[in-house]
Each structure stands twice: as structure tokens, then as C-alpha cells.
N, C-alpha and C positions, 0 to 999 in steps of 0.2 A: 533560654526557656522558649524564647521565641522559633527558633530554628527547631525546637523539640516539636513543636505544637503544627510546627509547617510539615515536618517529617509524619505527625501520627495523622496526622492531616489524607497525605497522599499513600499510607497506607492504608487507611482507610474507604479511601475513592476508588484503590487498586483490589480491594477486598470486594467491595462492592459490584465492579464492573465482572471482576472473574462469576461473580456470585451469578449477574445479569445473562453474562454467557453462557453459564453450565443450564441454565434456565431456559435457554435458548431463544434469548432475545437482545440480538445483536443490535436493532437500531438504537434504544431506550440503553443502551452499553457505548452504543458511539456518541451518543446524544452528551451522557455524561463527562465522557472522556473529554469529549473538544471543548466542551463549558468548563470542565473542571482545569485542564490544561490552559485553559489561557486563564484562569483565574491563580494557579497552584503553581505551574511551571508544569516542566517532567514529570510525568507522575511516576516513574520507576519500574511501568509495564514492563516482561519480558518480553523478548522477540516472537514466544508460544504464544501468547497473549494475544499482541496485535495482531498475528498469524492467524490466529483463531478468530480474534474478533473481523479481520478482513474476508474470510470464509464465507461466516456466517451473514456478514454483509450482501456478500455475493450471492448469495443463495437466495437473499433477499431480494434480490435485484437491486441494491442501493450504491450504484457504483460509482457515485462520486466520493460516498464515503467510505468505499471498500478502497479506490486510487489510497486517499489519504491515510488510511490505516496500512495501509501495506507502505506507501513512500516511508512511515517512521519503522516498520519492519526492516524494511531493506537497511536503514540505518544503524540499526542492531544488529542484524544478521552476520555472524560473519564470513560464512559459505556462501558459494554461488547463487543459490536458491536458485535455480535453473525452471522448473515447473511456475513460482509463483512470477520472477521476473516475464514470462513469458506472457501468464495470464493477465498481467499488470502493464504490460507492453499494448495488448489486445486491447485492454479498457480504454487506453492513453488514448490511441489510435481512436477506435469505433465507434467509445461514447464520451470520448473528453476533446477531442479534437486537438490532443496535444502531440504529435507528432516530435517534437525536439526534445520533452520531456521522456517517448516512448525510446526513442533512438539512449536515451542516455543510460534507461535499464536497459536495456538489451545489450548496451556494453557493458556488462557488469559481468557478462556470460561469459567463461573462459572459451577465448578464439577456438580452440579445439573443436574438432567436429563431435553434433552431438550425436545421441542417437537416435537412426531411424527419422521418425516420423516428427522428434524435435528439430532436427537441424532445418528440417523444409517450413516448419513452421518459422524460427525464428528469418530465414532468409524472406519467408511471404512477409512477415511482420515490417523486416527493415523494409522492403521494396515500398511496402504500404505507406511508412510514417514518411521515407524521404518521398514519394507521390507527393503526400499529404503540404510537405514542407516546400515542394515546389510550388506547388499550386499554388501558395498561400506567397512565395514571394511574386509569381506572375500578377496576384490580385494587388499588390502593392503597389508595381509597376505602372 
């Protein structure tokens, strides 16, 4: 009964948030997620979901919570996701200062060259995060 009550639980909070998003109000969608998530566990989001809720983040400019909602996207995902790893690379980099974290999506990208105008992009993206990852061990030194 207990495990029933935890399951109507997180369909509910997943009801909720989709509801929040179609609404077009992604921060008051993350807000719930990450309280409900560490209260509930998983909630059972799809990968559309956090996709969309990581969007609408972005559009927000809220990009520490856009990073977070995409790193559990990528986790579901099971294609390359080539566009959002990219744009989630950029965030790591630009406004999260994670550099090792950005290197590790971007390997997610199959080695194959992309097209055009991605492939230049993810080679500026690595050159940037390993910069980022030097500097950071010279200031250790």
C-alpha cells in the first residue's frame, strides 16, 4: 500500500509539473521538481519532459537550473542529443565554470564529424573547457 501511495505520489507531481510547463512556467516546474525529487525519489519524468523543462529554463535565463535539468535528460536520452549536449557544454563552460563536467558531454557526441557549423562549434567548445581546465590546475600549483 505504501509503495502504491509513493507511485500515485510521483504521478502526480509529474502531472503537475507537465501541467506547470505547458503553462509556460518553467522556474515554479523546476522549483517543484528538485523539492519533490529529493523528497519522492525519481519522479518518472520523461526525457521530453526534462528536455522541455530544460528549454524553457533557458529561455529564462536560469541556467544553473537549465545545466541540472538537462544532466538528468542526458541520462535518459538514448541518442546522441548532439544540439542540446552542445548547448549544455556552452552553459558548463560560460556560466557554471565546469570545464570537466562540459568535456564529459561533449564526449557523449559521436567522434564522427558533425555538420558544418556544429563540428566548429564543438572543437571551440573543447578548446575552451580544456583552456578552462588548465588554468584551473596552474591556479592550484
Amino acid at each position: 500500500a505504501r509503495r502504491e501511495r509513493l507511485e500515485k505520489q510521483r504521478q502526480d507531481v509529474a502531472l503537475q509539473i507537465q501541467t506547470l510547463l505547458q503553462q509556460g512556467q518553467p522556474r515554479p516546474a523546476f522549483a517543484l521538481y528538485q523539492k519533490m525529487t529529493t523528497v519522492l525519489g525519481e519522479l518518472g519524468l520523461s526525457a521530453a519532459q526534462l528536455l522541455q523543462l530544460g528549454k524553457g529554463l533557458l529561455d529564462a535565463k536560469q541556467f544553473s537550473e537549465c545545466i541540472s535539468a538537462w544532466l538528468a535528460y542526458l541520462k535518459l536520452e538514448t541518442g546522441p542529443a548532439v544540439k542540446v549536449r552542445l548547448k549544455l557544454a556552452q552553459l558548463l563552460v560560460d556560466h557554471a565554470g565546469r570545464p570537466a563536467t562540459a568535456l564529459e558531454v561533449l564526449a557523449g557526441i559521436p567522434s564522427a564529424p558533425l555538420p558544418g557549423e556544429l563540428e566548429r562549434y564543438r572543437k571551440q567548445l573543447t578548446s575552451k573547457a580544456n583552456l578552462q581546465l588548465e588554468d584551473a590546475e596552474l591556479e592550484l600549483e
